[in-house]
N, C-alpha and C positions, 0 to 999 in steps of 0.2 A: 861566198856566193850571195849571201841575203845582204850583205854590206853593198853589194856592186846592185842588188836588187831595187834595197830600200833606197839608194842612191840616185836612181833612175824616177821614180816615184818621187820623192821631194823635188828631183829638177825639174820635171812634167808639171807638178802640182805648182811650183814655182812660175814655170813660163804660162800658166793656166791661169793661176790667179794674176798674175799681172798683164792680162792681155783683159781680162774685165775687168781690172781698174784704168787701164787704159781707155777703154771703151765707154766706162760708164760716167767717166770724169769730165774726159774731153772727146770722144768719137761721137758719141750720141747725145750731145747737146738739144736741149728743146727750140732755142732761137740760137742767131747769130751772134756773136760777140760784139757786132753793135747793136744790137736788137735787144740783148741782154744787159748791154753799158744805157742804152737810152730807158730801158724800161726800171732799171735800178733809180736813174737820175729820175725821173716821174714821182718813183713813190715816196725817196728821198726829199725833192723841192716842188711837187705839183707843179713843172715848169720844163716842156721836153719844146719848145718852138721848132720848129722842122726836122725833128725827130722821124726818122723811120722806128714805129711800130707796128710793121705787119704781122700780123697774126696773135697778138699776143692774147692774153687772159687776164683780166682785170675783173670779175665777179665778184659781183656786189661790192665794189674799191670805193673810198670816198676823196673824188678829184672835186671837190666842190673849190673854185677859184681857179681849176688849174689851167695853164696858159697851152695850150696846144697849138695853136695856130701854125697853121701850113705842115702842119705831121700828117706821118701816114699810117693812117689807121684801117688800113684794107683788110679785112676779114677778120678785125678783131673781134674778141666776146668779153663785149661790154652790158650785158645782161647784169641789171640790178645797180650800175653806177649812177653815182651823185657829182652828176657834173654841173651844178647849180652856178649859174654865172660866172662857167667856163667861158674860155676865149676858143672857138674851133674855126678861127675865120681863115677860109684858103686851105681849110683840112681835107682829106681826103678818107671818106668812112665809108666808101664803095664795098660792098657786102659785109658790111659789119653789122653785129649783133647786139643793138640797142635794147632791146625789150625790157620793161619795165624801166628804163633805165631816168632818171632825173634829170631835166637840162630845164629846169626853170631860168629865167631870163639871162641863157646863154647864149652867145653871138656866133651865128651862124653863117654868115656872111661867106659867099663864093665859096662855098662848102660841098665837096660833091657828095652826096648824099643817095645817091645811084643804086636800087635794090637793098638798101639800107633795113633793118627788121625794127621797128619803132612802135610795136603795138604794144598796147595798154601804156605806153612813155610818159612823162610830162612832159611837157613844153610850152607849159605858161609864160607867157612874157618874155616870147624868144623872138631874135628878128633872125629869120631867114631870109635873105635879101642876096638875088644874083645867085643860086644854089642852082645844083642838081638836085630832082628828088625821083628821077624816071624811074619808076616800078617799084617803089618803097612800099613797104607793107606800115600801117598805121594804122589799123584797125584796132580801137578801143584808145585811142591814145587822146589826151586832153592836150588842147590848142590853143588855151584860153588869151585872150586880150594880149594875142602875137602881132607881127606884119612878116606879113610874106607878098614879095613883092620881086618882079623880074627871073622869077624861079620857073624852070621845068620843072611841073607835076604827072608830065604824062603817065597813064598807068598806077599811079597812087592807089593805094586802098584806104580809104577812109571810110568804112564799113563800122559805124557804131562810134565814129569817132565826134566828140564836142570841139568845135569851131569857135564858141561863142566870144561873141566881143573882139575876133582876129579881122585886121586890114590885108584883105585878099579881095581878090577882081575873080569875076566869074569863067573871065577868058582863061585864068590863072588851071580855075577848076574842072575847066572844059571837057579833060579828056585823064578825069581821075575816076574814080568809082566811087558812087558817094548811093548809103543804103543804111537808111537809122541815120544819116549824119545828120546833126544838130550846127545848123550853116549861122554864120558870124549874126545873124539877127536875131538867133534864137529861135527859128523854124524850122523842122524834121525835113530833108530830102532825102526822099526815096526813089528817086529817078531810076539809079541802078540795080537796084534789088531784082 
Protein backbone atom coordinates (compact mmCIF):
# COMPACT_ATOMS: atom_id res chain seq x y z
CA UNK A 1 0.00 0.00 0.00
CA UNK A 2 2.78 2.88 0.72
CA UNK A 3 4.55 1.61 -2.55
CA UNK A 4 1.17 2.33 -4.76
CA UNK A 5 1.13 5.35 -2.16
CA UNK A 6 4.61 6.85 -2.57
CA UNK A 7 4.03 5.98 -6.35
CA UNK A 8 1.14 8.39 -6.73
CA UNK A 9 3.15 11.19 -5.19
CA UNK A 10 6.25 11.06 -7.21
CA UNK A 11 3.91 10.92 -10.55
CA UNK A 12 1.82 14.15 -9.18
CA UNK A 13 5.13 15.66 -7.93
CA UNK A 14 6.44 14.63 -11.50
CA UNK A 15 3.53 16.10 -13.69
CA UNK A 16 3.80 19.34 -11.18
CA UNK A 17 7.20 20.02 -11.48
CA UNK A 18 7.13 19.68 -15.11
CA UNK A 19 4.17 21.82 -16.02
CA UNK A 20 6.40 24.88 -14.16
CA UNK A 21 9.19 24.15 -16.10
CA UNK A 22 6.91 24.34 -18.76
CA UNK A 23 5.64 27.33 -17.97
CA UNK A 24 8.41 29.27 -16.71
CA UNK A 25 10.65 28.44 -19.80
CA UNK A 26 8.55 28.98 -22.44
CA UNK A 27 4.64 29.75 -21.35
CA UNK A 28 5.53 32.97 -19.57
CA UNK A 29 7.94 34.58 -21.75
CA UNK A 30 8.48 38.43 -21.03
CA UNK A 31 8.56 39.39 -24.97
CA UNK A 32 7.94 37.59 -28.11
CA UNK A 33 10.48 35.49 -29.77
CA UNK A 34 11.12 38.23 -32.12
CA UNK A 35 11.02 40.70 -29.72
CA UNK A 36 13.46 38.68 -27.79
CA UNK A 37 15.78 37.59 -31.16
CA UNK A 38 15.75 41.60 -32.09
CA UNK A 39 16.50 42.84 -28.55
CA UNK A 40 19.46 40.01 -28.16
CA UNK A 41 20.76 41.26 -31.81
CA UNK A 42 20.78 45.21 -30.22
CA UNK A 43 22.87 44.46 -27.48
CA UNK A 44 24.97 42.09 -29.40
CA UNK A 45 25.76 44.67 -32.50
CA UNK A 46 24.00 48.10 -31.38
CA UNK A 47 22.22 47.60 -34.88
CA UNK A 48 18.45 46.37 -34.78
CA UNK A 49 17.21 48.77 -38.35
CA UNK A 50 13.35 48.09 -38.34
CA UNK A 51 13.33 46.07 -35.48
CA UNK A 52 10.21 45.57 -33.63
CA UNK A 53 11.00 46.58 -29.98
CA UNK A 54 8.00 47.04 -28.34
CA UNK A 55 7.96 47.29 -24.94
CA UNK A 56 11.22 46.20 -24.07
CA UNK A 57 13.77 47.48 -21.06
CA UNK A 58 16.82 48.85 -21.76
CA UNK A 59 17.78 50.85 -18.44
CA UNK A 60 20.50 52.67 -18.20
CA UNK A 61 21.93 50.40 -21.66
CA UNK A 62 24.70 52.15 -23.54
CA UNK A 63 23.47 52.34 -27.42
CA UNK A 64 25.74 55.23 -27.91
CA UNK A 65 26.23 54.72 -32.17
CA UNK A 66 23.46 52.34 -32.21
CA UNK A 67 21.59 52.25 -35.66
CA UNK A 68 17.74 52.02 -35.05
CA UNK A 69 16.32 53.66 -37.61
CA UNK A 70 12.59 52.71 -38.49
CA UNK A 71 12.41 50.36 -35.17
CA UNK A 72 9.71 50.16 -32.96
CA UNK A 73 10.21 51.27 -29.88
CA UNK A 74 6.49 51.88 -28.46
CA UNK A 75 6.42 51.82 -24.86
CA UNK A 76 9.82 51.16 -24.25
CA UNK A 77 11.90 52.01 -20.89
CA UNK A 78 14.60 53.60 -22.03
CA UNK A 79 15.14 55.55 -18.74
CA UNK A 80 19.00 56.51 -18.30
CA UNK A 81 20.22 55.23 -22.04
CA UNK A 82 23.06 56.54 -24.00
CA UNK A 83 22.13 56.94 -27.27
CA UNK A 84 24.70 59.47 -28.24
CA UNK A 85 24.77 59.76 -32.00
CA UNK A 86 22.27 57.17 -32.37
CA UNK A 87 20.54 56.77 -35.74
CA UNK A 88 16.44 56.86 -34.65
CA UNK A 89 15.37 58.33 -38.03
CA UNK A 90 11.81 56.93 -39.16
CA UNK A 91 11.67 55.27 -35.45
CA UNK A 92 8.65 54.92 -33.73
CA UNK A 93 9.16 55.90 -29.58
CA UNK A 94 5.32 56.71 -29.19
CA UNK A 95 4.96 56.26 -25.23
CA UNK A 96 8.38 55.47 -24.56
CA UNK A 97 10.22 56.18 -21.59
CA UNK A 98 13.26 58.49 -22.29
CA UNK A 99 13.89 60.32 -19.11
CA UNK A 100 17.11 61.17 -18.20
CA UNK A 101 18.00 59.40 -21.25
CA UNK A 102 21.26 60.81 -23.62
CA UNK A 103 20.70 61.47 -27.24
CA UNK A 104 23.48 64.14 -27.82
CA UNK A 105 23.71 64.78 -31.55
CA UNK A 106 21.35 61.82 -32.45
CA UNK A 107 19.17 61.91 -35.72
CA UNK A 108 15.83 62.18 -35.16
CA UNK A 109 14.52 62.60 -38.22
CA UNK A 110 10.60 61.62 -39.07
CA UNK A 111 10.68 60.16 -35.69
CA UNK A 112 7.31 59.78 -34.05
CA UNK A 113 8.05 60.96 -30.80
CA UNK A 114 4.22 61.23 -29.63
CA UNK A 115 3.75 61.38 -25.69
CA UNK A 116 7.22 60.56 -25.61
CA UNK A 117 8.75 61.17 -21.43
CA UNK A 118 12.14 63.15 -22.24
CA UNK A 119 12.46 65.12 -18.99
CA UNK A 120 15.69 66.09 -17.60
CA UNK A 121 17.13 64.10 -21.39
CA UNK A 122 19.92 65.51 -23.44
CA UNK A 123 19.49 66.40 -26.67
CA UNK A 124 22.23 68.56 -27.57
CA UNK A 125 23.06 68.63 -31.07
CA UNK A 126 20.18 66.67 -32.11
CA UNK A 127 18.17 67.34 -35.47
CA UNK A 128 14.70 66.73 -35.13
CA UNK A 129 13.46 67.44 -38.45
CA UNK A 130 9.79 66.11 -39.85
CA UNK A 131 8.95 64.37 -36.25
CA UNK A 132 6.10 63.95 -34.07
CA UNK A 133 6.46 65.36 -30.60
CA UNK A 134 2.46 65.96 -29.78
CA UNK A 135 2.22 65.76 -25.92
CA UNK A 136 5.79 64.96 -24.99
CA UNK A 137 6.73 65.67 -21.55
CA UNK A 138 10.39 67.65 -21.66
CA UNK A 139 10.48 69.35 -18.78
CA UNK A 140 14.02 69.86 -17.50
CA UNK A 141 15.44 68.54 -20.61
CA UNK A 142 18.60 70.33 -22.27
CA UNK A 143 18.01 71.30 -26.19
CA UNK A 144 21.14 72.87 -26.76
CA UNK A 145 22.50 74.13 -30.37
CA UNK A 146 19.70 71.43 -32.03
CA UNK A 147 17.33 72.19 -35.22
CA UNK A 148 13.90 71.25 -35.00
CA UNK A 149 12.25 72.03 -37.78
CA UNK A 150 8.87 70.81 -39.73
CA UNK A 151 7.94 68.95 -36.37
CA UNK A 152 4.56 68.79 -34.34
CA UNK A 153 5.05 70.08 -30.88
CA UNK A 154 1.56 70.42 -30.01
CA UNK A 155 1.18 70.02 -26.26
CA UNK A 156 4.96 69.72 -25.39
CA UNK A 157 6.02 70.50 -21.99
CA UNK A 158 8.90 72.44 -21.97
CA UNK A 159 8.65 73.53 -18.40
CA UNK A 160 12.24 74.48 -17.12
CA UNK A 161 13.52 73.33 -20.18
CA UNK A 162 17.13 75.09 -22.05
CA UNK A 163 16.55 75.89 -25.66
CA UNK A 164 19.65 77.73 -25.94
CA UNK A 165 21.45 78.07 -29.22
CA UNK A 166 18.38 75.55 -31.02
CA UNK A 167 17.06 76.46 -34.76
CA UNK A 168 13.20 76.37 -33.96
CA UNK A 169 10.33 78.97 -35.38
CA UNK A 170 8.02 80.16 -32.96
CA UNK A 171 5.13 78.82 -35.01
CA UNK A 172 6.98 75.60 -34.21
CA UNK A 173 6.48 76.63 -30.37
CA UNK A 174 3.16 77.87 -30.76
CA UNK A 175 1.13 75.67 -28.97
CA UNK A 176 3.85 73.85 -26.48
CA UNK A 177 4.08 75.03 -22.85
CA UNK A 178 6.77 76.85 -22.21
CA UNK A 179 7.37 78.14 -18.06
CA UNK A 180 11.14 78.80 -16.95
CA UNK A 181 11.97 77.86 -20.66
CA UNK A 182 15.25 79.36 -21.62
CA UNK A 183 14.12 80.04 -25.51
CA UNK A 184 17.08 79.60 -28.40
CA UNK A 185 18.21 83.47 -27.53
CA UNK A 186 18.91 82.81 -24.16
CA UNK A 187 15.79 84.66 -22.62
CA UNK A 188 13.45 83.12 -19.84
CA UNK A 189 9.69 82.56 -21.27
CA UNK A 190 7.25 82.36 -19.04
CA UNK A 191 4.11 82.74 -21.12
CA UNK A 192 2.71 79.46 -19.81
CA UNK A 193 3.33 79.36 -16.16
Amino acid sequence: MNKIFSFKISFYSLIFSSLVCFFSLGGCAKYSEEVQANLIKLKTTKSCSGCDLTGVELVGFDLKNADLSGANLTSANLNRVDLTEANLTNANLTDANLVMAILTGAELVNTNLSRVKLSYANLSGVDISGSLLVDASMNSSKILNSKISDTNMDGVNLHNANLTGTKITDKILKNSVLCKTVMPSGQRDDSGC
